[in-house]
KOLZA-567185 format. One record per residue (C-alpha): x, y, z; residue number from 1; residue in three letters. Coordinates in Angstrom, 2 decimals. Example, Ala and Ser with C-alpha at 12.3 -4.5 7.8 and 13.67 -1.06 7.14 Angstrom:
<recs>
+---------+---------+---------+-----+---------+
!       u !       v !       w ! num ! residuo !
+---------+---------+---------+-----+---------+
!   12.30 !   -4.50 !    7.80 !   1 !     ALA !
!   13.67 !   -1.06 !    7.14 !   2 !     SER !
+---------+---------+---------+-----+---------+
</recs>
This chain:
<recs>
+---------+---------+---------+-----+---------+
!       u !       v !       w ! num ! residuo !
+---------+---------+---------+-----+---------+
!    2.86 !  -10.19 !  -16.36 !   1 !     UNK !
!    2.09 !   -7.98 !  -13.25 !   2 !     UNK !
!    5.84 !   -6.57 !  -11.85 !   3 !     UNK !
!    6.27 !   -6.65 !   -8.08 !   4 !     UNK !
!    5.93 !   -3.92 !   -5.98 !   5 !     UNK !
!    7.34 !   -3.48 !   -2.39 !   6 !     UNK !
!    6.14 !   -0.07 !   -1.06 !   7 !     UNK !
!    7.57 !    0.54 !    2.72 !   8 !     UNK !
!    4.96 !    2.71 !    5.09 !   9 !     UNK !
!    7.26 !    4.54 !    7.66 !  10 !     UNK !
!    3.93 !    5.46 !    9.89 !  11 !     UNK !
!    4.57 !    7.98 !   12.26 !  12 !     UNK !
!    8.44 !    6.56 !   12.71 !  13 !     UNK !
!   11.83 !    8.62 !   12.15 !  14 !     UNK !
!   13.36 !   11.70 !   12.66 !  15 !     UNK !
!   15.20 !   14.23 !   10.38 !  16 !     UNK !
!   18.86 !   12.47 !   10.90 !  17 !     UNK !
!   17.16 !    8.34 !   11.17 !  18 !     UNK !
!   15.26 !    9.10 !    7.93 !  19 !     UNK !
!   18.14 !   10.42 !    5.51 !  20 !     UNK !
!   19.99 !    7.51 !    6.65 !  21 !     UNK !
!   17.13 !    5.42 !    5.71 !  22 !     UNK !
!   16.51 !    6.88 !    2.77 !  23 !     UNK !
!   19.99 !    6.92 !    1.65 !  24 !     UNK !
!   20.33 !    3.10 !    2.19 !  25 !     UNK !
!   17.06 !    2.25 !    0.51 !  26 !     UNK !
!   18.46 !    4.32 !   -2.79 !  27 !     UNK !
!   22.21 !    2.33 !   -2.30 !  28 !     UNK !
!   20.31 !   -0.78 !   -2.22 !  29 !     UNK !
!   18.06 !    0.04 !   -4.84 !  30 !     UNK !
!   20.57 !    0.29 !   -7.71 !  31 !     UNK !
!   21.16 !   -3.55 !   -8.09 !  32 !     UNK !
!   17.55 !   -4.57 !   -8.21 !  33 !     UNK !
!   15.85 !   -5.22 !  -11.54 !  34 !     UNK !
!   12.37 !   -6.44 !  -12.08 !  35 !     UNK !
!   10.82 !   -4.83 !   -9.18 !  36 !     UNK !
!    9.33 !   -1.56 !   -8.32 !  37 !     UNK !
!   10.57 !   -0.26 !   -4.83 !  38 !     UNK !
!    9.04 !    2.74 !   -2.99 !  39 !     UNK !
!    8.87 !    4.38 !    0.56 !  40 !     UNK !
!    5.69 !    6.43 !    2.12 !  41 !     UNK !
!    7.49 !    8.53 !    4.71 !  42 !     UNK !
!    5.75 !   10.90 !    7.75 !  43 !     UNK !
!    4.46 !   13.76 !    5.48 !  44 !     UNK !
!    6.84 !   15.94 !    7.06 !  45 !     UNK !
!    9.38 !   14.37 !    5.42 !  46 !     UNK !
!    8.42 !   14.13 !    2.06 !  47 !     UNK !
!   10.62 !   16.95 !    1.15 !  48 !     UNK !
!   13.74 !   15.93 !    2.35 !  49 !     UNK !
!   12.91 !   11.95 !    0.85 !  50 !     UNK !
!   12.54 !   13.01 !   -2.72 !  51 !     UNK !
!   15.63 !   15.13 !   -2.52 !  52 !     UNK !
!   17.43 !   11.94 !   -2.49 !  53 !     UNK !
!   15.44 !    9.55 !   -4.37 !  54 !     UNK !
!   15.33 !   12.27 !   -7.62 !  55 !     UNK !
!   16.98 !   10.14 !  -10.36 !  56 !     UNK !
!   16.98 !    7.09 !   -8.61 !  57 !     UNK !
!   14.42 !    4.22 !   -9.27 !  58 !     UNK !
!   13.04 !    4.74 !   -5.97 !  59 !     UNK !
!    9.31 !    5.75 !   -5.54 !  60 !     UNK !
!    7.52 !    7.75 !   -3.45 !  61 !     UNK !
!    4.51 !    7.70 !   -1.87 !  62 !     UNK !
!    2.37 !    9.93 !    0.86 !  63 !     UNK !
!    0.46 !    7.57 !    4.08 !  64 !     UNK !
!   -2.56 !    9.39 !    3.58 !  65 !     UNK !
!   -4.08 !   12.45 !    1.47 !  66 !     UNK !
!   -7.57 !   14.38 !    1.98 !  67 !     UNK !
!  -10.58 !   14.39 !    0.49 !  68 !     UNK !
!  -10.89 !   17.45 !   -0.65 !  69 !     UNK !
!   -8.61 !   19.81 !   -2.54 !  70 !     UNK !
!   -8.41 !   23.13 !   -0.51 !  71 !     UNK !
!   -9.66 !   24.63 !    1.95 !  72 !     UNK !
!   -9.62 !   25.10 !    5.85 !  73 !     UNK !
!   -8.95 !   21.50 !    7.00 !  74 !     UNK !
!   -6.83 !   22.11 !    9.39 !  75 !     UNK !
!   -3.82 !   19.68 !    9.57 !  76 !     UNK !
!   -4.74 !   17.83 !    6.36 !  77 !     UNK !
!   -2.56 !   17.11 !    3.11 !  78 !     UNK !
!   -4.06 !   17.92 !    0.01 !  79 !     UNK !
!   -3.03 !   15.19 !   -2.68 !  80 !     UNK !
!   -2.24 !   18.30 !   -4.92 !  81 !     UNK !
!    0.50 !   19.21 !   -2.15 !  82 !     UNK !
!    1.59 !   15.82 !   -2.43 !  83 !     UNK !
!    2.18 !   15.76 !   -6.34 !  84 !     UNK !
!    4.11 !   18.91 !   -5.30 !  85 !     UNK !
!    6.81 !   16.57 !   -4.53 !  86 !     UNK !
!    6.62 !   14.71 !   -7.07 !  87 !     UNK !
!    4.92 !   11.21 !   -5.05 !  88 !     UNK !
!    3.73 !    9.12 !   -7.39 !  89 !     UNK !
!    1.73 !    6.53 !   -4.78 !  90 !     UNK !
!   -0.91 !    7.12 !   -1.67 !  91 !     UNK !
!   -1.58 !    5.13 !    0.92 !  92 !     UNK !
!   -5.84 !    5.04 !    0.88 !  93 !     UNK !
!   -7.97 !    3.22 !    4.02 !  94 !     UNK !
!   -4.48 !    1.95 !    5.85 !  95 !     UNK !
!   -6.43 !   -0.09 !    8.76 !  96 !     UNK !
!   -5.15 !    2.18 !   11.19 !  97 !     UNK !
!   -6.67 !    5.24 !    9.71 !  98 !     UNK !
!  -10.11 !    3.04 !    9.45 !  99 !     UNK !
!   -9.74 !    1.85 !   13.11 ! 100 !     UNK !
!   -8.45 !    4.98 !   14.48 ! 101 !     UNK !
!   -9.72 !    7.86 !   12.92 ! 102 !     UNK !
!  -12.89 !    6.46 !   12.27 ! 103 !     UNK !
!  -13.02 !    6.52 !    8.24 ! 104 !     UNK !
!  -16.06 !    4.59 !    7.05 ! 105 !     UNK !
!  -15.95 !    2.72 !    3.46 ! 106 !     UNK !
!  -17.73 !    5.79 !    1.84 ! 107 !     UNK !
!  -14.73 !    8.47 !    3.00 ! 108 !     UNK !
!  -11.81 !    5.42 !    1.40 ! 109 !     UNK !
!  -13.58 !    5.60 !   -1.46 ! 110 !     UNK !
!  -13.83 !    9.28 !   -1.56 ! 111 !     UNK !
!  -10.41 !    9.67 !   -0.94 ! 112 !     UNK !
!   -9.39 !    6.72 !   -3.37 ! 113 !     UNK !
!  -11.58 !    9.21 !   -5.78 ! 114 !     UNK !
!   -9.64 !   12.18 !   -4.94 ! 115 !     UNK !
!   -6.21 !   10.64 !   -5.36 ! 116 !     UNK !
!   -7.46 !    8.91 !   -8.66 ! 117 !     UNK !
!   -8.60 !   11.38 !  -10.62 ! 118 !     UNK !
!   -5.36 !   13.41 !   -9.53 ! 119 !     UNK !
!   -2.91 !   11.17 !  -11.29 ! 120 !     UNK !
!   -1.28 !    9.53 !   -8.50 ! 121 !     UNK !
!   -2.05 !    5.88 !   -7.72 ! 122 !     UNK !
!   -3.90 !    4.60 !   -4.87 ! 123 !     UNK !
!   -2.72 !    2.13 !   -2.50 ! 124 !     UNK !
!   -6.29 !    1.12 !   -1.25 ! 125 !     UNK !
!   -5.88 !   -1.21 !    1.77 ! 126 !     UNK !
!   -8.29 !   -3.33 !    2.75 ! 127 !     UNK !
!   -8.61 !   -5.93 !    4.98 ! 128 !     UNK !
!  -11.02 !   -8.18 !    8.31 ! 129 !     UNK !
!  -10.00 !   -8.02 !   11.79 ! 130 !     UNK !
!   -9.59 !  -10.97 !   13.97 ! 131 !     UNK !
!  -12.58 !  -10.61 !   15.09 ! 132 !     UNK !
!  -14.06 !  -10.88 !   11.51 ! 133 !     UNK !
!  -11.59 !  -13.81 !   10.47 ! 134 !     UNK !
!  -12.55 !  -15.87 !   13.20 ! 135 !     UNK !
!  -16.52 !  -15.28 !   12.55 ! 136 !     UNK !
!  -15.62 !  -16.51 !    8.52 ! 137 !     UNK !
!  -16.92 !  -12.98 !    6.77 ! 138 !     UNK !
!  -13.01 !  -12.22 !    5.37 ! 139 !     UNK !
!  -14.28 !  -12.85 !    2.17 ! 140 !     UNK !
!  -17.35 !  -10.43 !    3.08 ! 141 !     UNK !
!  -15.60 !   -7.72 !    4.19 ! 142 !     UNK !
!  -13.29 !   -7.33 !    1.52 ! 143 !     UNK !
!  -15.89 !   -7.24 !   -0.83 ! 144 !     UNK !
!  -18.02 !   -4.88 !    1.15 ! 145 !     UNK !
!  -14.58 !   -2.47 !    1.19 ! 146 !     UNK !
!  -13.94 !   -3.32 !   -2.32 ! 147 !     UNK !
!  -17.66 !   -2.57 !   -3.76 ! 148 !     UNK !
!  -17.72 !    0.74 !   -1.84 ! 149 !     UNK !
!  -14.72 !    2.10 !   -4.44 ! 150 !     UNK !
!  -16.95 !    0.41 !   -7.39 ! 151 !     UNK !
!  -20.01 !    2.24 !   -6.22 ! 152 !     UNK !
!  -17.90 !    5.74 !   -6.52 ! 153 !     UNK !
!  -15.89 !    5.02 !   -9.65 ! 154 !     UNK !
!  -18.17 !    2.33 !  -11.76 ! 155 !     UNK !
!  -16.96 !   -1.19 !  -13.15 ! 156 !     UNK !
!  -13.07 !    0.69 !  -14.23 ! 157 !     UNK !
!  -12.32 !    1.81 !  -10.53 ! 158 !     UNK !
!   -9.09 !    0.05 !  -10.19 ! 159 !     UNK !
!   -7.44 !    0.48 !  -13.33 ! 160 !     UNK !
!   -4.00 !    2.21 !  -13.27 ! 161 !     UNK !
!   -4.51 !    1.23 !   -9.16 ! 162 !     UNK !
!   -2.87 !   -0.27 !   -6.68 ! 163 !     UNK !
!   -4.42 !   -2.89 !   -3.87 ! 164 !     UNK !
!   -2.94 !   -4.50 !   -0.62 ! 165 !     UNK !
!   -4.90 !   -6.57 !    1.65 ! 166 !     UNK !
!   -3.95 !   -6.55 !    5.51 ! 167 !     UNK !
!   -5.32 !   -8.84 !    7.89 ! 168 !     UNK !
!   -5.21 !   -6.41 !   10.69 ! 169 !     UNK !
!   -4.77 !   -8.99 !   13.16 ! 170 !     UNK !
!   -1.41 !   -9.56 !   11.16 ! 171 !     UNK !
!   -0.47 !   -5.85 !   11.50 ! 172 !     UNK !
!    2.41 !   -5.20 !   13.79 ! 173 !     UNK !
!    1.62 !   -8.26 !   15.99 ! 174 !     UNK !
!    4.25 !  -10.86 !   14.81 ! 175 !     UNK !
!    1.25 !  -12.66 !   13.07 ! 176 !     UNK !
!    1.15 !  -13.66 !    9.64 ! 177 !     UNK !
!   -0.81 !  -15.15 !    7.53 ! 178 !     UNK !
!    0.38 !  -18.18 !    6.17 ! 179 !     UNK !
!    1.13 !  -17.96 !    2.54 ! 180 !     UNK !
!   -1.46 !  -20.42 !    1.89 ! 181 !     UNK !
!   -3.96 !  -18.12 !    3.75 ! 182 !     UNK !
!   -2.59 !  -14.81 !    1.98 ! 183 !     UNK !
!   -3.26 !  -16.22 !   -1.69 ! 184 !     UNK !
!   -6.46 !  -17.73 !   -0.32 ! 185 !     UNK !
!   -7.68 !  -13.80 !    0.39 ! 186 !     UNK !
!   -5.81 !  -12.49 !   -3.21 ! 187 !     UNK !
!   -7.42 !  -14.68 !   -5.27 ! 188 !     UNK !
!  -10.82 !  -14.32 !   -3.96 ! 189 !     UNK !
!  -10.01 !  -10.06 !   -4.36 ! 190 !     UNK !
!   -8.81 !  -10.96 !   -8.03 ! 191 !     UNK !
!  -12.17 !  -13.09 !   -8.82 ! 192 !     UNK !
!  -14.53 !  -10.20 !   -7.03 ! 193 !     UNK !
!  -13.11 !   -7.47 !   -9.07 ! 194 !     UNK !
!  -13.00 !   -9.69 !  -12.48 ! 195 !     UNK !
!  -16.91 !   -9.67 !  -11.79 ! 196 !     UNK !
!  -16.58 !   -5.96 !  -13.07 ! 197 !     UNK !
!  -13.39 !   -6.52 !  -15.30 ! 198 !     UNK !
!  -11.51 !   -9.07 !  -16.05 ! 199 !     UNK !
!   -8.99 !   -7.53 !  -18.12 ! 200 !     UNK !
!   -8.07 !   -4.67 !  -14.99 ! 201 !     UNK !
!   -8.49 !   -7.68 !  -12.41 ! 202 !     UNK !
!   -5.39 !   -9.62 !  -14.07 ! 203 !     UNK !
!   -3.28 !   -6.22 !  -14.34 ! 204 !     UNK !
!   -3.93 !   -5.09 !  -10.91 ! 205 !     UNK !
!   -1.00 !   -5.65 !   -8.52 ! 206 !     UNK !
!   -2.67 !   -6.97 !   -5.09 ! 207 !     UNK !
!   -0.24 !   -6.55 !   -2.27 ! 208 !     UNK !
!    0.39 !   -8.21 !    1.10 ! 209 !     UNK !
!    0.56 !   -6.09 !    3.93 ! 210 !     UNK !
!    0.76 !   -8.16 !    6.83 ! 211 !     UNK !
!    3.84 !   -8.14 !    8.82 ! 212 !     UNK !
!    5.89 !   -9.40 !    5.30 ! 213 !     UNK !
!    9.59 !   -9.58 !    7.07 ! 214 !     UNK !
!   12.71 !  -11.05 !    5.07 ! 215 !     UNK !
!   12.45 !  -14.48 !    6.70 ! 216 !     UNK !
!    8.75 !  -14.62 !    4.80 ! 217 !     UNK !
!    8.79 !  -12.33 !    1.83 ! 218 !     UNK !
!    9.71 !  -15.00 !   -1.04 ! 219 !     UNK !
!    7.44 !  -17.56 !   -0.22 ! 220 !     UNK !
!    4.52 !  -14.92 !    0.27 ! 221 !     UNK !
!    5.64 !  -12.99 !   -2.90 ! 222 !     UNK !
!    6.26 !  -16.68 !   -4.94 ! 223 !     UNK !
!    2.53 !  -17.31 !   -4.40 ! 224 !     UNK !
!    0.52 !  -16.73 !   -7.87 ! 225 !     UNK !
!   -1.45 !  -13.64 !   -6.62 ! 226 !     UNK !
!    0.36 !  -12.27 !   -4.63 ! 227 !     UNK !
!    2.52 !   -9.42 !   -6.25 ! 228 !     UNK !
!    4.63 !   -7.67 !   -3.73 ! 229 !     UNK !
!    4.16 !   -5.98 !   -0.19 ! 230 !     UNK !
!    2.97 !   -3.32 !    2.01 ! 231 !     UNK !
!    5.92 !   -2.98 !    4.75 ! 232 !     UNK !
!    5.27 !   -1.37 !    7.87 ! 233 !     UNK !
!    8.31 !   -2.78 !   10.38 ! 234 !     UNK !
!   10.70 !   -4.05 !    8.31 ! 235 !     UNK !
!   10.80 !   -1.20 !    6.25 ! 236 !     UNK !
!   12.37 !    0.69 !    8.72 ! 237 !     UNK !
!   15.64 !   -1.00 !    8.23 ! 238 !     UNK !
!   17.37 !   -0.37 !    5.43 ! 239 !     UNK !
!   19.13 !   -3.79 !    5.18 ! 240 !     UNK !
!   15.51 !   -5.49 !    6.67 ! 241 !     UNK !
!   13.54 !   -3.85 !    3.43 ! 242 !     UNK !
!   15.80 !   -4.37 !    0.81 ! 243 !     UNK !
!   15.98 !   -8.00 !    1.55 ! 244 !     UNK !
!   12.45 !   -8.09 !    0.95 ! 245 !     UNK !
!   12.45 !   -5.82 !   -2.21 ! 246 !     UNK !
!   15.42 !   -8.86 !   -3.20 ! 247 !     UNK !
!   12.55 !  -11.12 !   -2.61 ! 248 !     UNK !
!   10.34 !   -9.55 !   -4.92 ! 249 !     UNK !
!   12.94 !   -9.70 !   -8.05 ! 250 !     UNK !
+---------+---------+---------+-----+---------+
</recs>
């Protein structure tokens, strides 16, 4: 039995005050759900002050992004040893916005879904077909295509202990959402492709939604059979918003 997960991704949203606030209500909230995992990905920057609160709660944390590489002079990067500094025990890996706007091929995700891997913490490895791509019928193709780059650097055990969530990126922050017969349509085709490799990690793997999931949606996305939680970008920004989702999840 695979346990929910709802994982809110603050993006580049928040400030010092907004954020302990945030965090503060997320924790508060947190305390009366059982049966599923919650955790928060906040603005690097704020890391620090996030875990500060969440310490001995049953909130997670999580970074947005991490390098490739360890060390070195890479100016402005986080190094997912920095990151397990504070004690994060997810990362964000190929969000579609660092794909569409910083340029990061399949090859680099997989890299950094290497990186973060073999470091302990668990990837959130996003993947997921633009509009464009939807309405041309390949969603099925280029989930794969993402999804086979990570075999290709890790072998046929690349997503045990890991965490996926599928965005339609025309879903992302446009009001559009897949319609829960749509979503599980996409998870159980990612389930099948990766039981090609293994079928035992391909029934543990929690497969995430992270396409504008909102409270009015969340329990009939979450109630379908492959769909195990969420990837929360807007309505995680709300305290009351994300922990009616996380509700949904239970």
């Amino acid at each position: 039995m695979r346990t929910p997960l709802v994982a809110g991704n603050w993006k580049m949203n928040g400030s010092r005050e907004s954020i302990k606030e945030l965090i503060n209500g997320v924790v508060e909230g947190a305390k009366s759900l059982t049966g599923v995992v919650v955790a928060v990905c906040p603005p690097s920057i704020y890391i620090a002050d996030v875990t500060a609160v969440t310490s001995g709660s049953s909130v997670e944390v999580g970074s947005q992004d991490a390098c490739t590489e360890l060390k070195g002079a890479f100016t402005g990067e986080t190094s997912i040893e920095m990151v397990k500094d504070f004690s994060c025990k997810y990362a964000i890996i190929g969000h579609s916005e660092r794909r569409s706007i910083y340029g990061e091929t399949d090859e680099v995700v997989a890299e950094k879904f290497t990186t973060v891997k073999n470091s302990g913490v668990i990837p959130i490895f996003c993947i997921g077909e633009t509009l464009e791509e939807r309405e041309g019928g390949i969603t099925e193709e280029v989930c794969a295509r993402q999804i086979d780059a990570v075999f290709a650097a890790q072998g046929d055990d690349a997503f045990a202990g890991s965490v996926i969530a599928y965005e339609p990126v025309w879903a992302i922050g446009t009001g559009k959402t897949a319609s829960p017969e749509q979503a599980q349509s996409v998870h159980a085709f990612i389930r099948q492709h990766l039981a090609k490799r293994n079928a035992d990690i391909a029934e543990k793997v929690q497969i995430l939604y992270g396409g504008s999931m909102n409270p009015a949606n969340a329990k009939e996305l979450i109630g379908q059979p492959d769909i195990d939680g969420g990837l929360i970008g807007g309505a995680s920004l709300k305290a009351e918003d994300f922990m009616a989702v996380c509700q949904a999840g239970q």
